[in-house]
C-alpha atoms as one frame of an Amber mdcrd trajectory, in Angstrom:
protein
  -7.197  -0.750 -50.381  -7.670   0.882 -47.040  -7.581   4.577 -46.819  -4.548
   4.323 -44.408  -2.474   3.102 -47.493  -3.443   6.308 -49.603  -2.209   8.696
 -47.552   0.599  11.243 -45.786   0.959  11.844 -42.043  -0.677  15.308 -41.741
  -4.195  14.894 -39.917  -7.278  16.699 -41.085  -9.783  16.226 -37.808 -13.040
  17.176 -40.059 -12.159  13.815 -42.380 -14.486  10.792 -42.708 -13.393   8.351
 -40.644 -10.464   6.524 -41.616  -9.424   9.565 -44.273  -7.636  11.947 -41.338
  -4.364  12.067 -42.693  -4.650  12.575 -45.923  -2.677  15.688 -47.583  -1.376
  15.538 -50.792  -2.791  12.104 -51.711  -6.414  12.156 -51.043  -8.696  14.962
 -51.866 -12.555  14.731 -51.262 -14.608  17.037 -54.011 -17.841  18.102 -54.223
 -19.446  20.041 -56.996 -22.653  21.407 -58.160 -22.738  18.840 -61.165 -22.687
  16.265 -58.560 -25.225  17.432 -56.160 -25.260  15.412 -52.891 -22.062  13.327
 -54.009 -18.352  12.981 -52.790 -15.341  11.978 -54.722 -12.632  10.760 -52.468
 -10.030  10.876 -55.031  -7.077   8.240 -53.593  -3.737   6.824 -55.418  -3.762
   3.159 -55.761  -0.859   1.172 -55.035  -2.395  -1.463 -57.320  -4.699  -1.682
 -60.646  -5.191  -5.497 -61.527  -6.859  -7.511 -58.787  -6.378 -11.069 -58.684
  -9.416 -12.969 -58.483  -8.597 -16.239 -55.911  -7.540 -19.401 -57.185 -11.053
 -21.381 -55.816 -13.371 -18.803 -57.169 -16.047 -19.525 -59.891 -15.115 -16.442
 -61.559 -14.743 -16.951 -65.287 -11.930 -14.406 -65.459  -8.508 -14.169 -63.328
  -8.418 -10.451 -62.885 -10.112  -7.431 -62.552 -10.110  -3.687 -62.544 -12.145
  -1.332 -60.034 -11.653   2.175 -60.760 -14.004   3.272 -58.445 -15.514   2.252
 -54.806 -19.062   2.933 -54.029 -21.842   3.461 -56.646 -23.964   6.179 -57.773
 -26.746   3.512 -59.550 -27.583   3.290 -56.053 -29.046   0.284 -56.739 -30.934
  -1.207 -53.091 -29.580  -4.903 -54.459 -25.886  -4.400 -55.060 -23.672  -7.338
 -53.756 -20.747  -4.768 -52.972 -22.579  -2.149 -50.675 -20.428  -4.418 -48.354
 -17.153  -3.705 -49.055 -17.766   0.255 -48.058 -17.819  -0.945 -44.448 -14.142
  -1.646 -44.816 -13.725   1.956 -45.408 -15.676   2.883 -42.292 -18.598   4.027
 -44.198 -22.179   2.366 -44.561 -23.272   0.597 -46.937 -26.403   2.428 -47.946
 -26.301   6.075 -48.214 -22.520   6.324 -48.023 -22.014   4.040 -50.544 -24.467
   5.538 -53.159 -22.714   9.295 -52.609 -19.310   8.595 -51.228 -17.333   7.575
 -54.273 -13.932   6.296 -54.063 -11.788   7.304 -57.222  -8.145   5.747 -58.203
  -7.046   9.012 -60.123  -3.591   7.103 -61.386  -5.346   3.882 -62.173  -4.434
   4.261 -66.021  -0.651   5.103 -64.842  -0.520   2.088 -62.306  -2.555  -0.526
 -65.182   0.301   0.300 -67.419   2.773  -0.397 -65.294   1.780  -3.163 -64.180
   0.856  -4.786 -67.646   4.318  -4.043 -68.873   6.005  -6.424 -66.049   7.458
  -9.373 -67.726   5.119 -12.076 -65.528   2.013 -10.638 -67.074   0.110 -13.479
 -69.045  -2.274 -11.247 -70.523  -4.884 -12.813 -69.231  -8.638 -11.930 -69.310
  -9.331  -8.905 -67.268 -13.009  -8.200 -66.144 -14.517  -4.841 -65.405 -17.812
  -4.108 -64.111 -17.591  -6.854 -61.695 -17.901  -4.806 -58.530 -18.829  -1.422
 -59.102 -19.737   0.213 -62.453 -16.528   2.195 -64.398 -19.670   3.769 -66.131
 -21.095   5.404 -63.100 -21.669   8.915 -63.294 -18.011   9.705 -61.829 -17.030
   8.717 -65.125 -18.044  11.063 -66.596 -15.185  14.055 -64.519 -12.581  11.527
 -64.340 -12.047   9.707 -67.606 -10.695   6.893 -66.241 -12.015   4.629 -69.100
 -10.513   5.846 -72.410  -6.770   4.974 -70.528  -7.807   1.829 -69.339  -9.302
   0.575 -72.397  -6.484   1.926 -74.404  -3.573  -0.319 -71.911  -5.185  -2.807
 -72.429  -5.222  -3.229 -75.881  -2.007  -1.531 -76.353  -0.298  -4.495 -73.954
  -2.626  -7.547 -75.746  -5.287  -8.216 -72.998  -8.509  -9.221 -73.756 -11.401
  -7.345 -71.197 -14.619  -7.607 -70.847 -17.408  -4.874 -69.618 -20.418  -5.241
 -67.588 -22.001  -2.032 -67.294 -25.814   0.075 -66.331 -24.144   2.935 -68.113
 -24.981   4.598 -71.078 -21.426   6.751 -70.595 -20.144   3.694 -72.228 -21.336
   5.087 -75.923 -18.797   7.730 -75.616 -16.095   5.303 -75.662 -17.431   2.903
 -78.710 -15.251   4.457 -81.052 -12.796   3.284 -78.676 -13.757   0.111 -78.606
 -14.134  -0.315 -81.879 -10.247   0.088 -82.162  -9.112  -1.875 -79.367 -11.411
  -5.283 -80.297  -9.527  -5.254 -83.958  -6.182  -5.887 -81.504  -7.287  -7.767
 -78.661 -10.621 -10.000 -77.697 -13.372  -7.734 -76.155 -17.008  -9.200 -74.227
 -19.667  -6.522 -73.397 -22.551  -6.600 -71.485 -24.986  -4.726 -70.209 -27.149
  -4.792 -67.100 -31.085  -4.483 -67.307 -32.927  -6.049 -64.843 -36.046  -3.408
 -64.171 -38.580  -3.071 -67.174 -41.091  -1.157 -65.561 -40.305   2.132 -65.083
 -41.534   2.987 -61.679 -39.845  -0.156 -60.007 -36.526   0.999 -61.850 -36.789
   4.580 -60.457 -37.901   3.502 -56.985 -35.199   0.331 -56.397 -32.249   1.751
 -59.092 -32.404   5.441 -58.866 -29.108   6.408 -59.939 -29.129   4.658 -63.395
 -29.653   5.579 -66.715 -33.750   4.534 -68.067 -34.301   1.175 -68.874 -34.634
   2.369 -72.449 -31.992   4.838 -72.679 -29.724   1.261 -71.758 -31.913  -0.970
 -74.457 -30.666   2.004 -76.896 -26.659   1.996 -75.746 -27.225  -2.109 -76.573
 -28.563  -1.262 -80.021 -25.371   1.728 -80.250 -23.015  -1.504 -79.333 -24.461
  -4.395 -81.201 -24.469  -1.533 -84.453 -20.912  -1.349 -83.910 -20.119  -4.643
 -84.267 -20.310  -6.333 -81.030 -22.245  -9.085 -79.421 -24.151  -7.515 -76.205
 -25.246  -9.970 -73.937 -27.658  -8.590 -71.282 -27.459  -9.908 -67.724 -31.465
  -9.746 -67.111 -30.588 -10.004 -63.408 -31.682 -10.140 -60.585 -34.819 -11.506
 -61.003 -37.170 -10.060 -58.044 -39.580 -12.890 -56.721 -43.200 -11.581 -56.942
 -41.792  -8.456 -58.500 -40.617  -9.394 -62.085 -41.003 -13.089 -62.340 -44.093
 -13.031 -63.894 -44.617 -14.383 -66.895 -45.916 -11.118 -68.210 -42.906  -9.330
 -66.931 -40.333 -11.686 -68.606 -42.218 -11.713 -72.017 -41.846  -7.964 -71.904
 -38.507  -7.841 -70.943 -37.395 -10.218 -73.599 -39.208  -8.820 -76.142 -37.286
  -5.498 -75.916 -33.997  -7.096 -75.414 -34.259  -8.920 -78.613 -35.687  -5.622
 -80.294 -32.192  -3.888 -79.039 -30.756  -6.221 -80.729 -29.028  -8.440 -77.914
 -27.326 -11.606 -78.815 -28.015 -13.937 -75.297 -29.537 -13.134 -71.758 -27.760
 -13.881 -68.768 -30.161 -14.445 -65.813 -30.395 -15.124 -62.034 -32.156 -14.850
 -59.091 -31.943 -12.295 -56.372 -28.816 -13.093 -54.166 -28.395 -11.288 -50.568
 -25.436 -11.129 -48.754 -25.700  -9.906 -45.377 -23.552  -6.295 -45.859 -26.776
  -5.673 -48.552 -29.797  -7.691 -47.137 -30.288  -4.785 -44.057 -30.844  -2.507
 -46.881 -32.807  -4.521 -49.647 -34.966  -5.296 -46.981 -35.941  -1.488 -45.128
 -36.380  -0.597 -49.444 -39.035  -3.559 -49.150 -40.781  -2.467 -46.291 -41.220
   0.752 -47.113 -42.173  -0.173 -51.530 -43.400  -3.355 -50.774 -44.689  -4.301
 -47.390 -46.782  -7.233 -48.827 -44.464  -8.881 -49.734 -41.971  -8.864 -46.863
 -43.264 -11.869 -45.064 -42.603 -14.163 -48.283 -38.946 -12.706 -48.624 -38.134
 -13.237 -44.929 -39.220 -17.199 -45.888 -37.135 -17.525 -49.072 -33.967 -15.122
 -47.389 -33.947 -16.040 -43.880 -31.128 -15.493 -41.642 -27.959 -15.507 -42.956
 -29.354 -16.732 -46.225 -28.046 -15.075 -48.921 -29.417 -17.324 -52.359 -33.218
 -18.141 -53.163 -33.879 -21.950 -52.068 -33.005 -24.049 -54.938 -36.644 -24.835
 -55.722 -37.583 -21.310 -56.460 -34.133 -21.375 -58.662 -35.177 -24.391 -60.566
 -38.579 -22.715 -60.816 -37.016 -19.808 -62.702 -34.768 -21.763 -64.623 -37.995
 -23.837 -65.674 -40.032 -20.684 -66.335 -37.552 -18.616 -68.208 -35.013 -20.865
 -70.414 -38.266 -21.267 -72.858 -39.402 -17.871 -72.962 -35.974 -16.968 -73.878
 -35.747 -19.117 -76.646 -38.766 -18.682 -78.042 -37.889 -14.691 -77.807 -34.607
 -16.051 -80.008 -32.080 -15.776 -77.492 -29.545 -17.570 -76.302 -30.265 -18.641
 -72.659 -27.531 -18.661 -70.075 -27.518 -18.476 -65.680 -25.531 -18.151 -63.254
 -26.344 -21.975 -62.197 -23.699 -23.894 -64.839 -21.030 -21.340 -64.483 -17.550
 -22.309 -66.273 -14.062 -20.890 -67.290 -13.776 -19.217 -69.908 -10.885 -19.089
 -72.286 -11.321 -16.072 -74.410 -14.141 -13.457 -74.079 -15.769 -12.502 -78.061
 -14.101 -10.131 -80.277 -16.172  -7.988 -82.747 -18.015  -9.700 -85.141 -17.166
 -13.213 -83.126 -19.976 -15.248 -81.746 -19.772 -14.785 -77.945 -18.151 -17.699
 -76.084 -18.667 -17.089 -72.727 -21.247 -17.616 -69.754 -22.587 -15.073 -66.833
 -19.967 -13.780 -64.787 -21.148 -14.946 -60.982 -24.702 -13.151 -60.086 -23.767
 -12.083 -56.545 -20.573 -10.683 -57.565 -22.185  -8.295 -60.060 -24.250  -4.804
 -58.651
């Protein structure tokens, strides 16, 4: 979705790049609520995204209401993607937020044409729909509620807590259609969260919204991801971790190692050498160049190290290694079916 596709043909010469003609369709607002943040508010043409046919993706579509992030999380795969918009992937991307005000109109729409298969539809897999912006727009409630109104099971992968507002919600839709929800906690000590994930909700406040969810009926999985080599690989750090993620009452962990792409490594790596100096010699071995995975030994290290410990925590264990297809995602009260959506396509 290029900004070129959102808008009319008068030009506005003080416009991000990209945005100058833009009446009428796209409107950029700031407010006090929002200090330091931009919503570009845009009309999509489109709502479901196809995932391609090769992909390891255990769903077929997806749904983006937003672009850019305000988790501003240093890691996320898609910090990427802003460059397509002209804008950077670092600051831009953590305060210049992309909004599809007619998604809900457009998802219905489009899940009333006759080729629809109601297939699984994933959100979460980009950026978050419970990012602070979600909390203006409302995009959620509408796209929960055409989905279930049209039969299509979804699935949720989320860092926010906004999500409690909508369990209610929920609760109603998964009684008509097939519903997966996970959240994402990868930081357990509360100065690394701050300092690498500044825009999310507490690692607590998120082990509470799993206990809200799994009280309501569903299975939570929590995608304990990425794991940070010499930063929360320790054994002591993943004993703590799963201990309170089987207090919240979490059903399985999903887990994986860091993953750079290059549109996110420039960024993950001035975070490290300003937090973490030490350590930025060992990264540049297990990350260098182009590199975007940890070398397979340190993967097979991890699995090694943290399958057990999450059994013994009583857990079930999944990664992002043994990836499959899934055919349905878990309903309420279901035992969940499915394994990790892919680790670098997720924050």
């Amino acid at each position: 979705m290029r900004w070129q596709g959102q808008t009319l043909d008068e030009v506005d010469t003080d416009a991000l790049p990209g945005l100058e003609n833009r009446s009428g369709i796209v409107r950029s607002v700031t407010t006090p609520e929002f200090a330091g943040m931009t919503f570009h508010e845009v009309l999509a043409k489109s709502a479901l995204n196809s995932v391609p046919g090769p992909s390891k993706m255990p769903f077929s579509w997806t749904i983006n209401p937003y672009r850019g992030c305000s988790h501003a999380c240093v890691y996320c795969f898609a910090r990427g993607t802003h460059e397509y918009l002209d804008l950077d992937g670092g600051g831009d991307f953590d305060s210049q937020i992309v909004v599809k005000t007619n998604v809900v109109e457009v998802l219905e729409r489009e899940l009333r044409r006759g080729s629809w298969k109601h297939e699984t539809v994933a959100l979460g897999t980009n950026t978050d729909p419970y990012q602070r912006a979600e909390g203006r727009y409302r995009l959620m409630p509408g796209i929960i509620r055409a989905l279930a109104d049209s039969g299509t099971p979804f699935s949720i992968l989320t860092k926010g807590t906004l999500i409690r507002r909508d369990i209610p919600l929920l609760i109603e839709a998964a009684e008509r259609v097939p519903i997966d929800v996970q959240m994402s906690i990868a930081m357990y000590d509360d100065d690394l969260q701050r300092s690498i994930e500044p825009g999310t909700p507490s690692t607590q406040a998120r082990l509470d919204t799993v206990r809200a969810l799994t009280d309501a009926g569903f299975r939570v999985g929590v995608f304990l991801m990425p794991v940070l080599p010499h930063l929360t690989d320790s054994v002591a750090a993943i004993d703590a971790a799963l201990r309170r993620t089987k207090d919240s009452g979490a059903d399985h962990v999903i887990y994986g190692a860091l993953h750079l792409r290059p549109g996110v490594k420039p960024w993950f790596f001035q975070w490290l050498e300003r937090e973490h100096p030490e350590l930025l010699s060992s990264y540049r071995g297990l990350y260098p160049g182009v590199s975007s995975e940890a070398p397979k030994g340190y993967r097979q290290w991890l699995a090694k190290r943290m399958r057990p410990m999450i059994r013994m925590h009583g857990l079930e264990a999944r990664s992002t290694e043994g990836i499959r297809q899934l055919s349905r995602p878990a309903a309420r009260h279901e035992p969940v079916k499915t394994t990790a959506s892919a680790a670098d396509m997720l924050f």
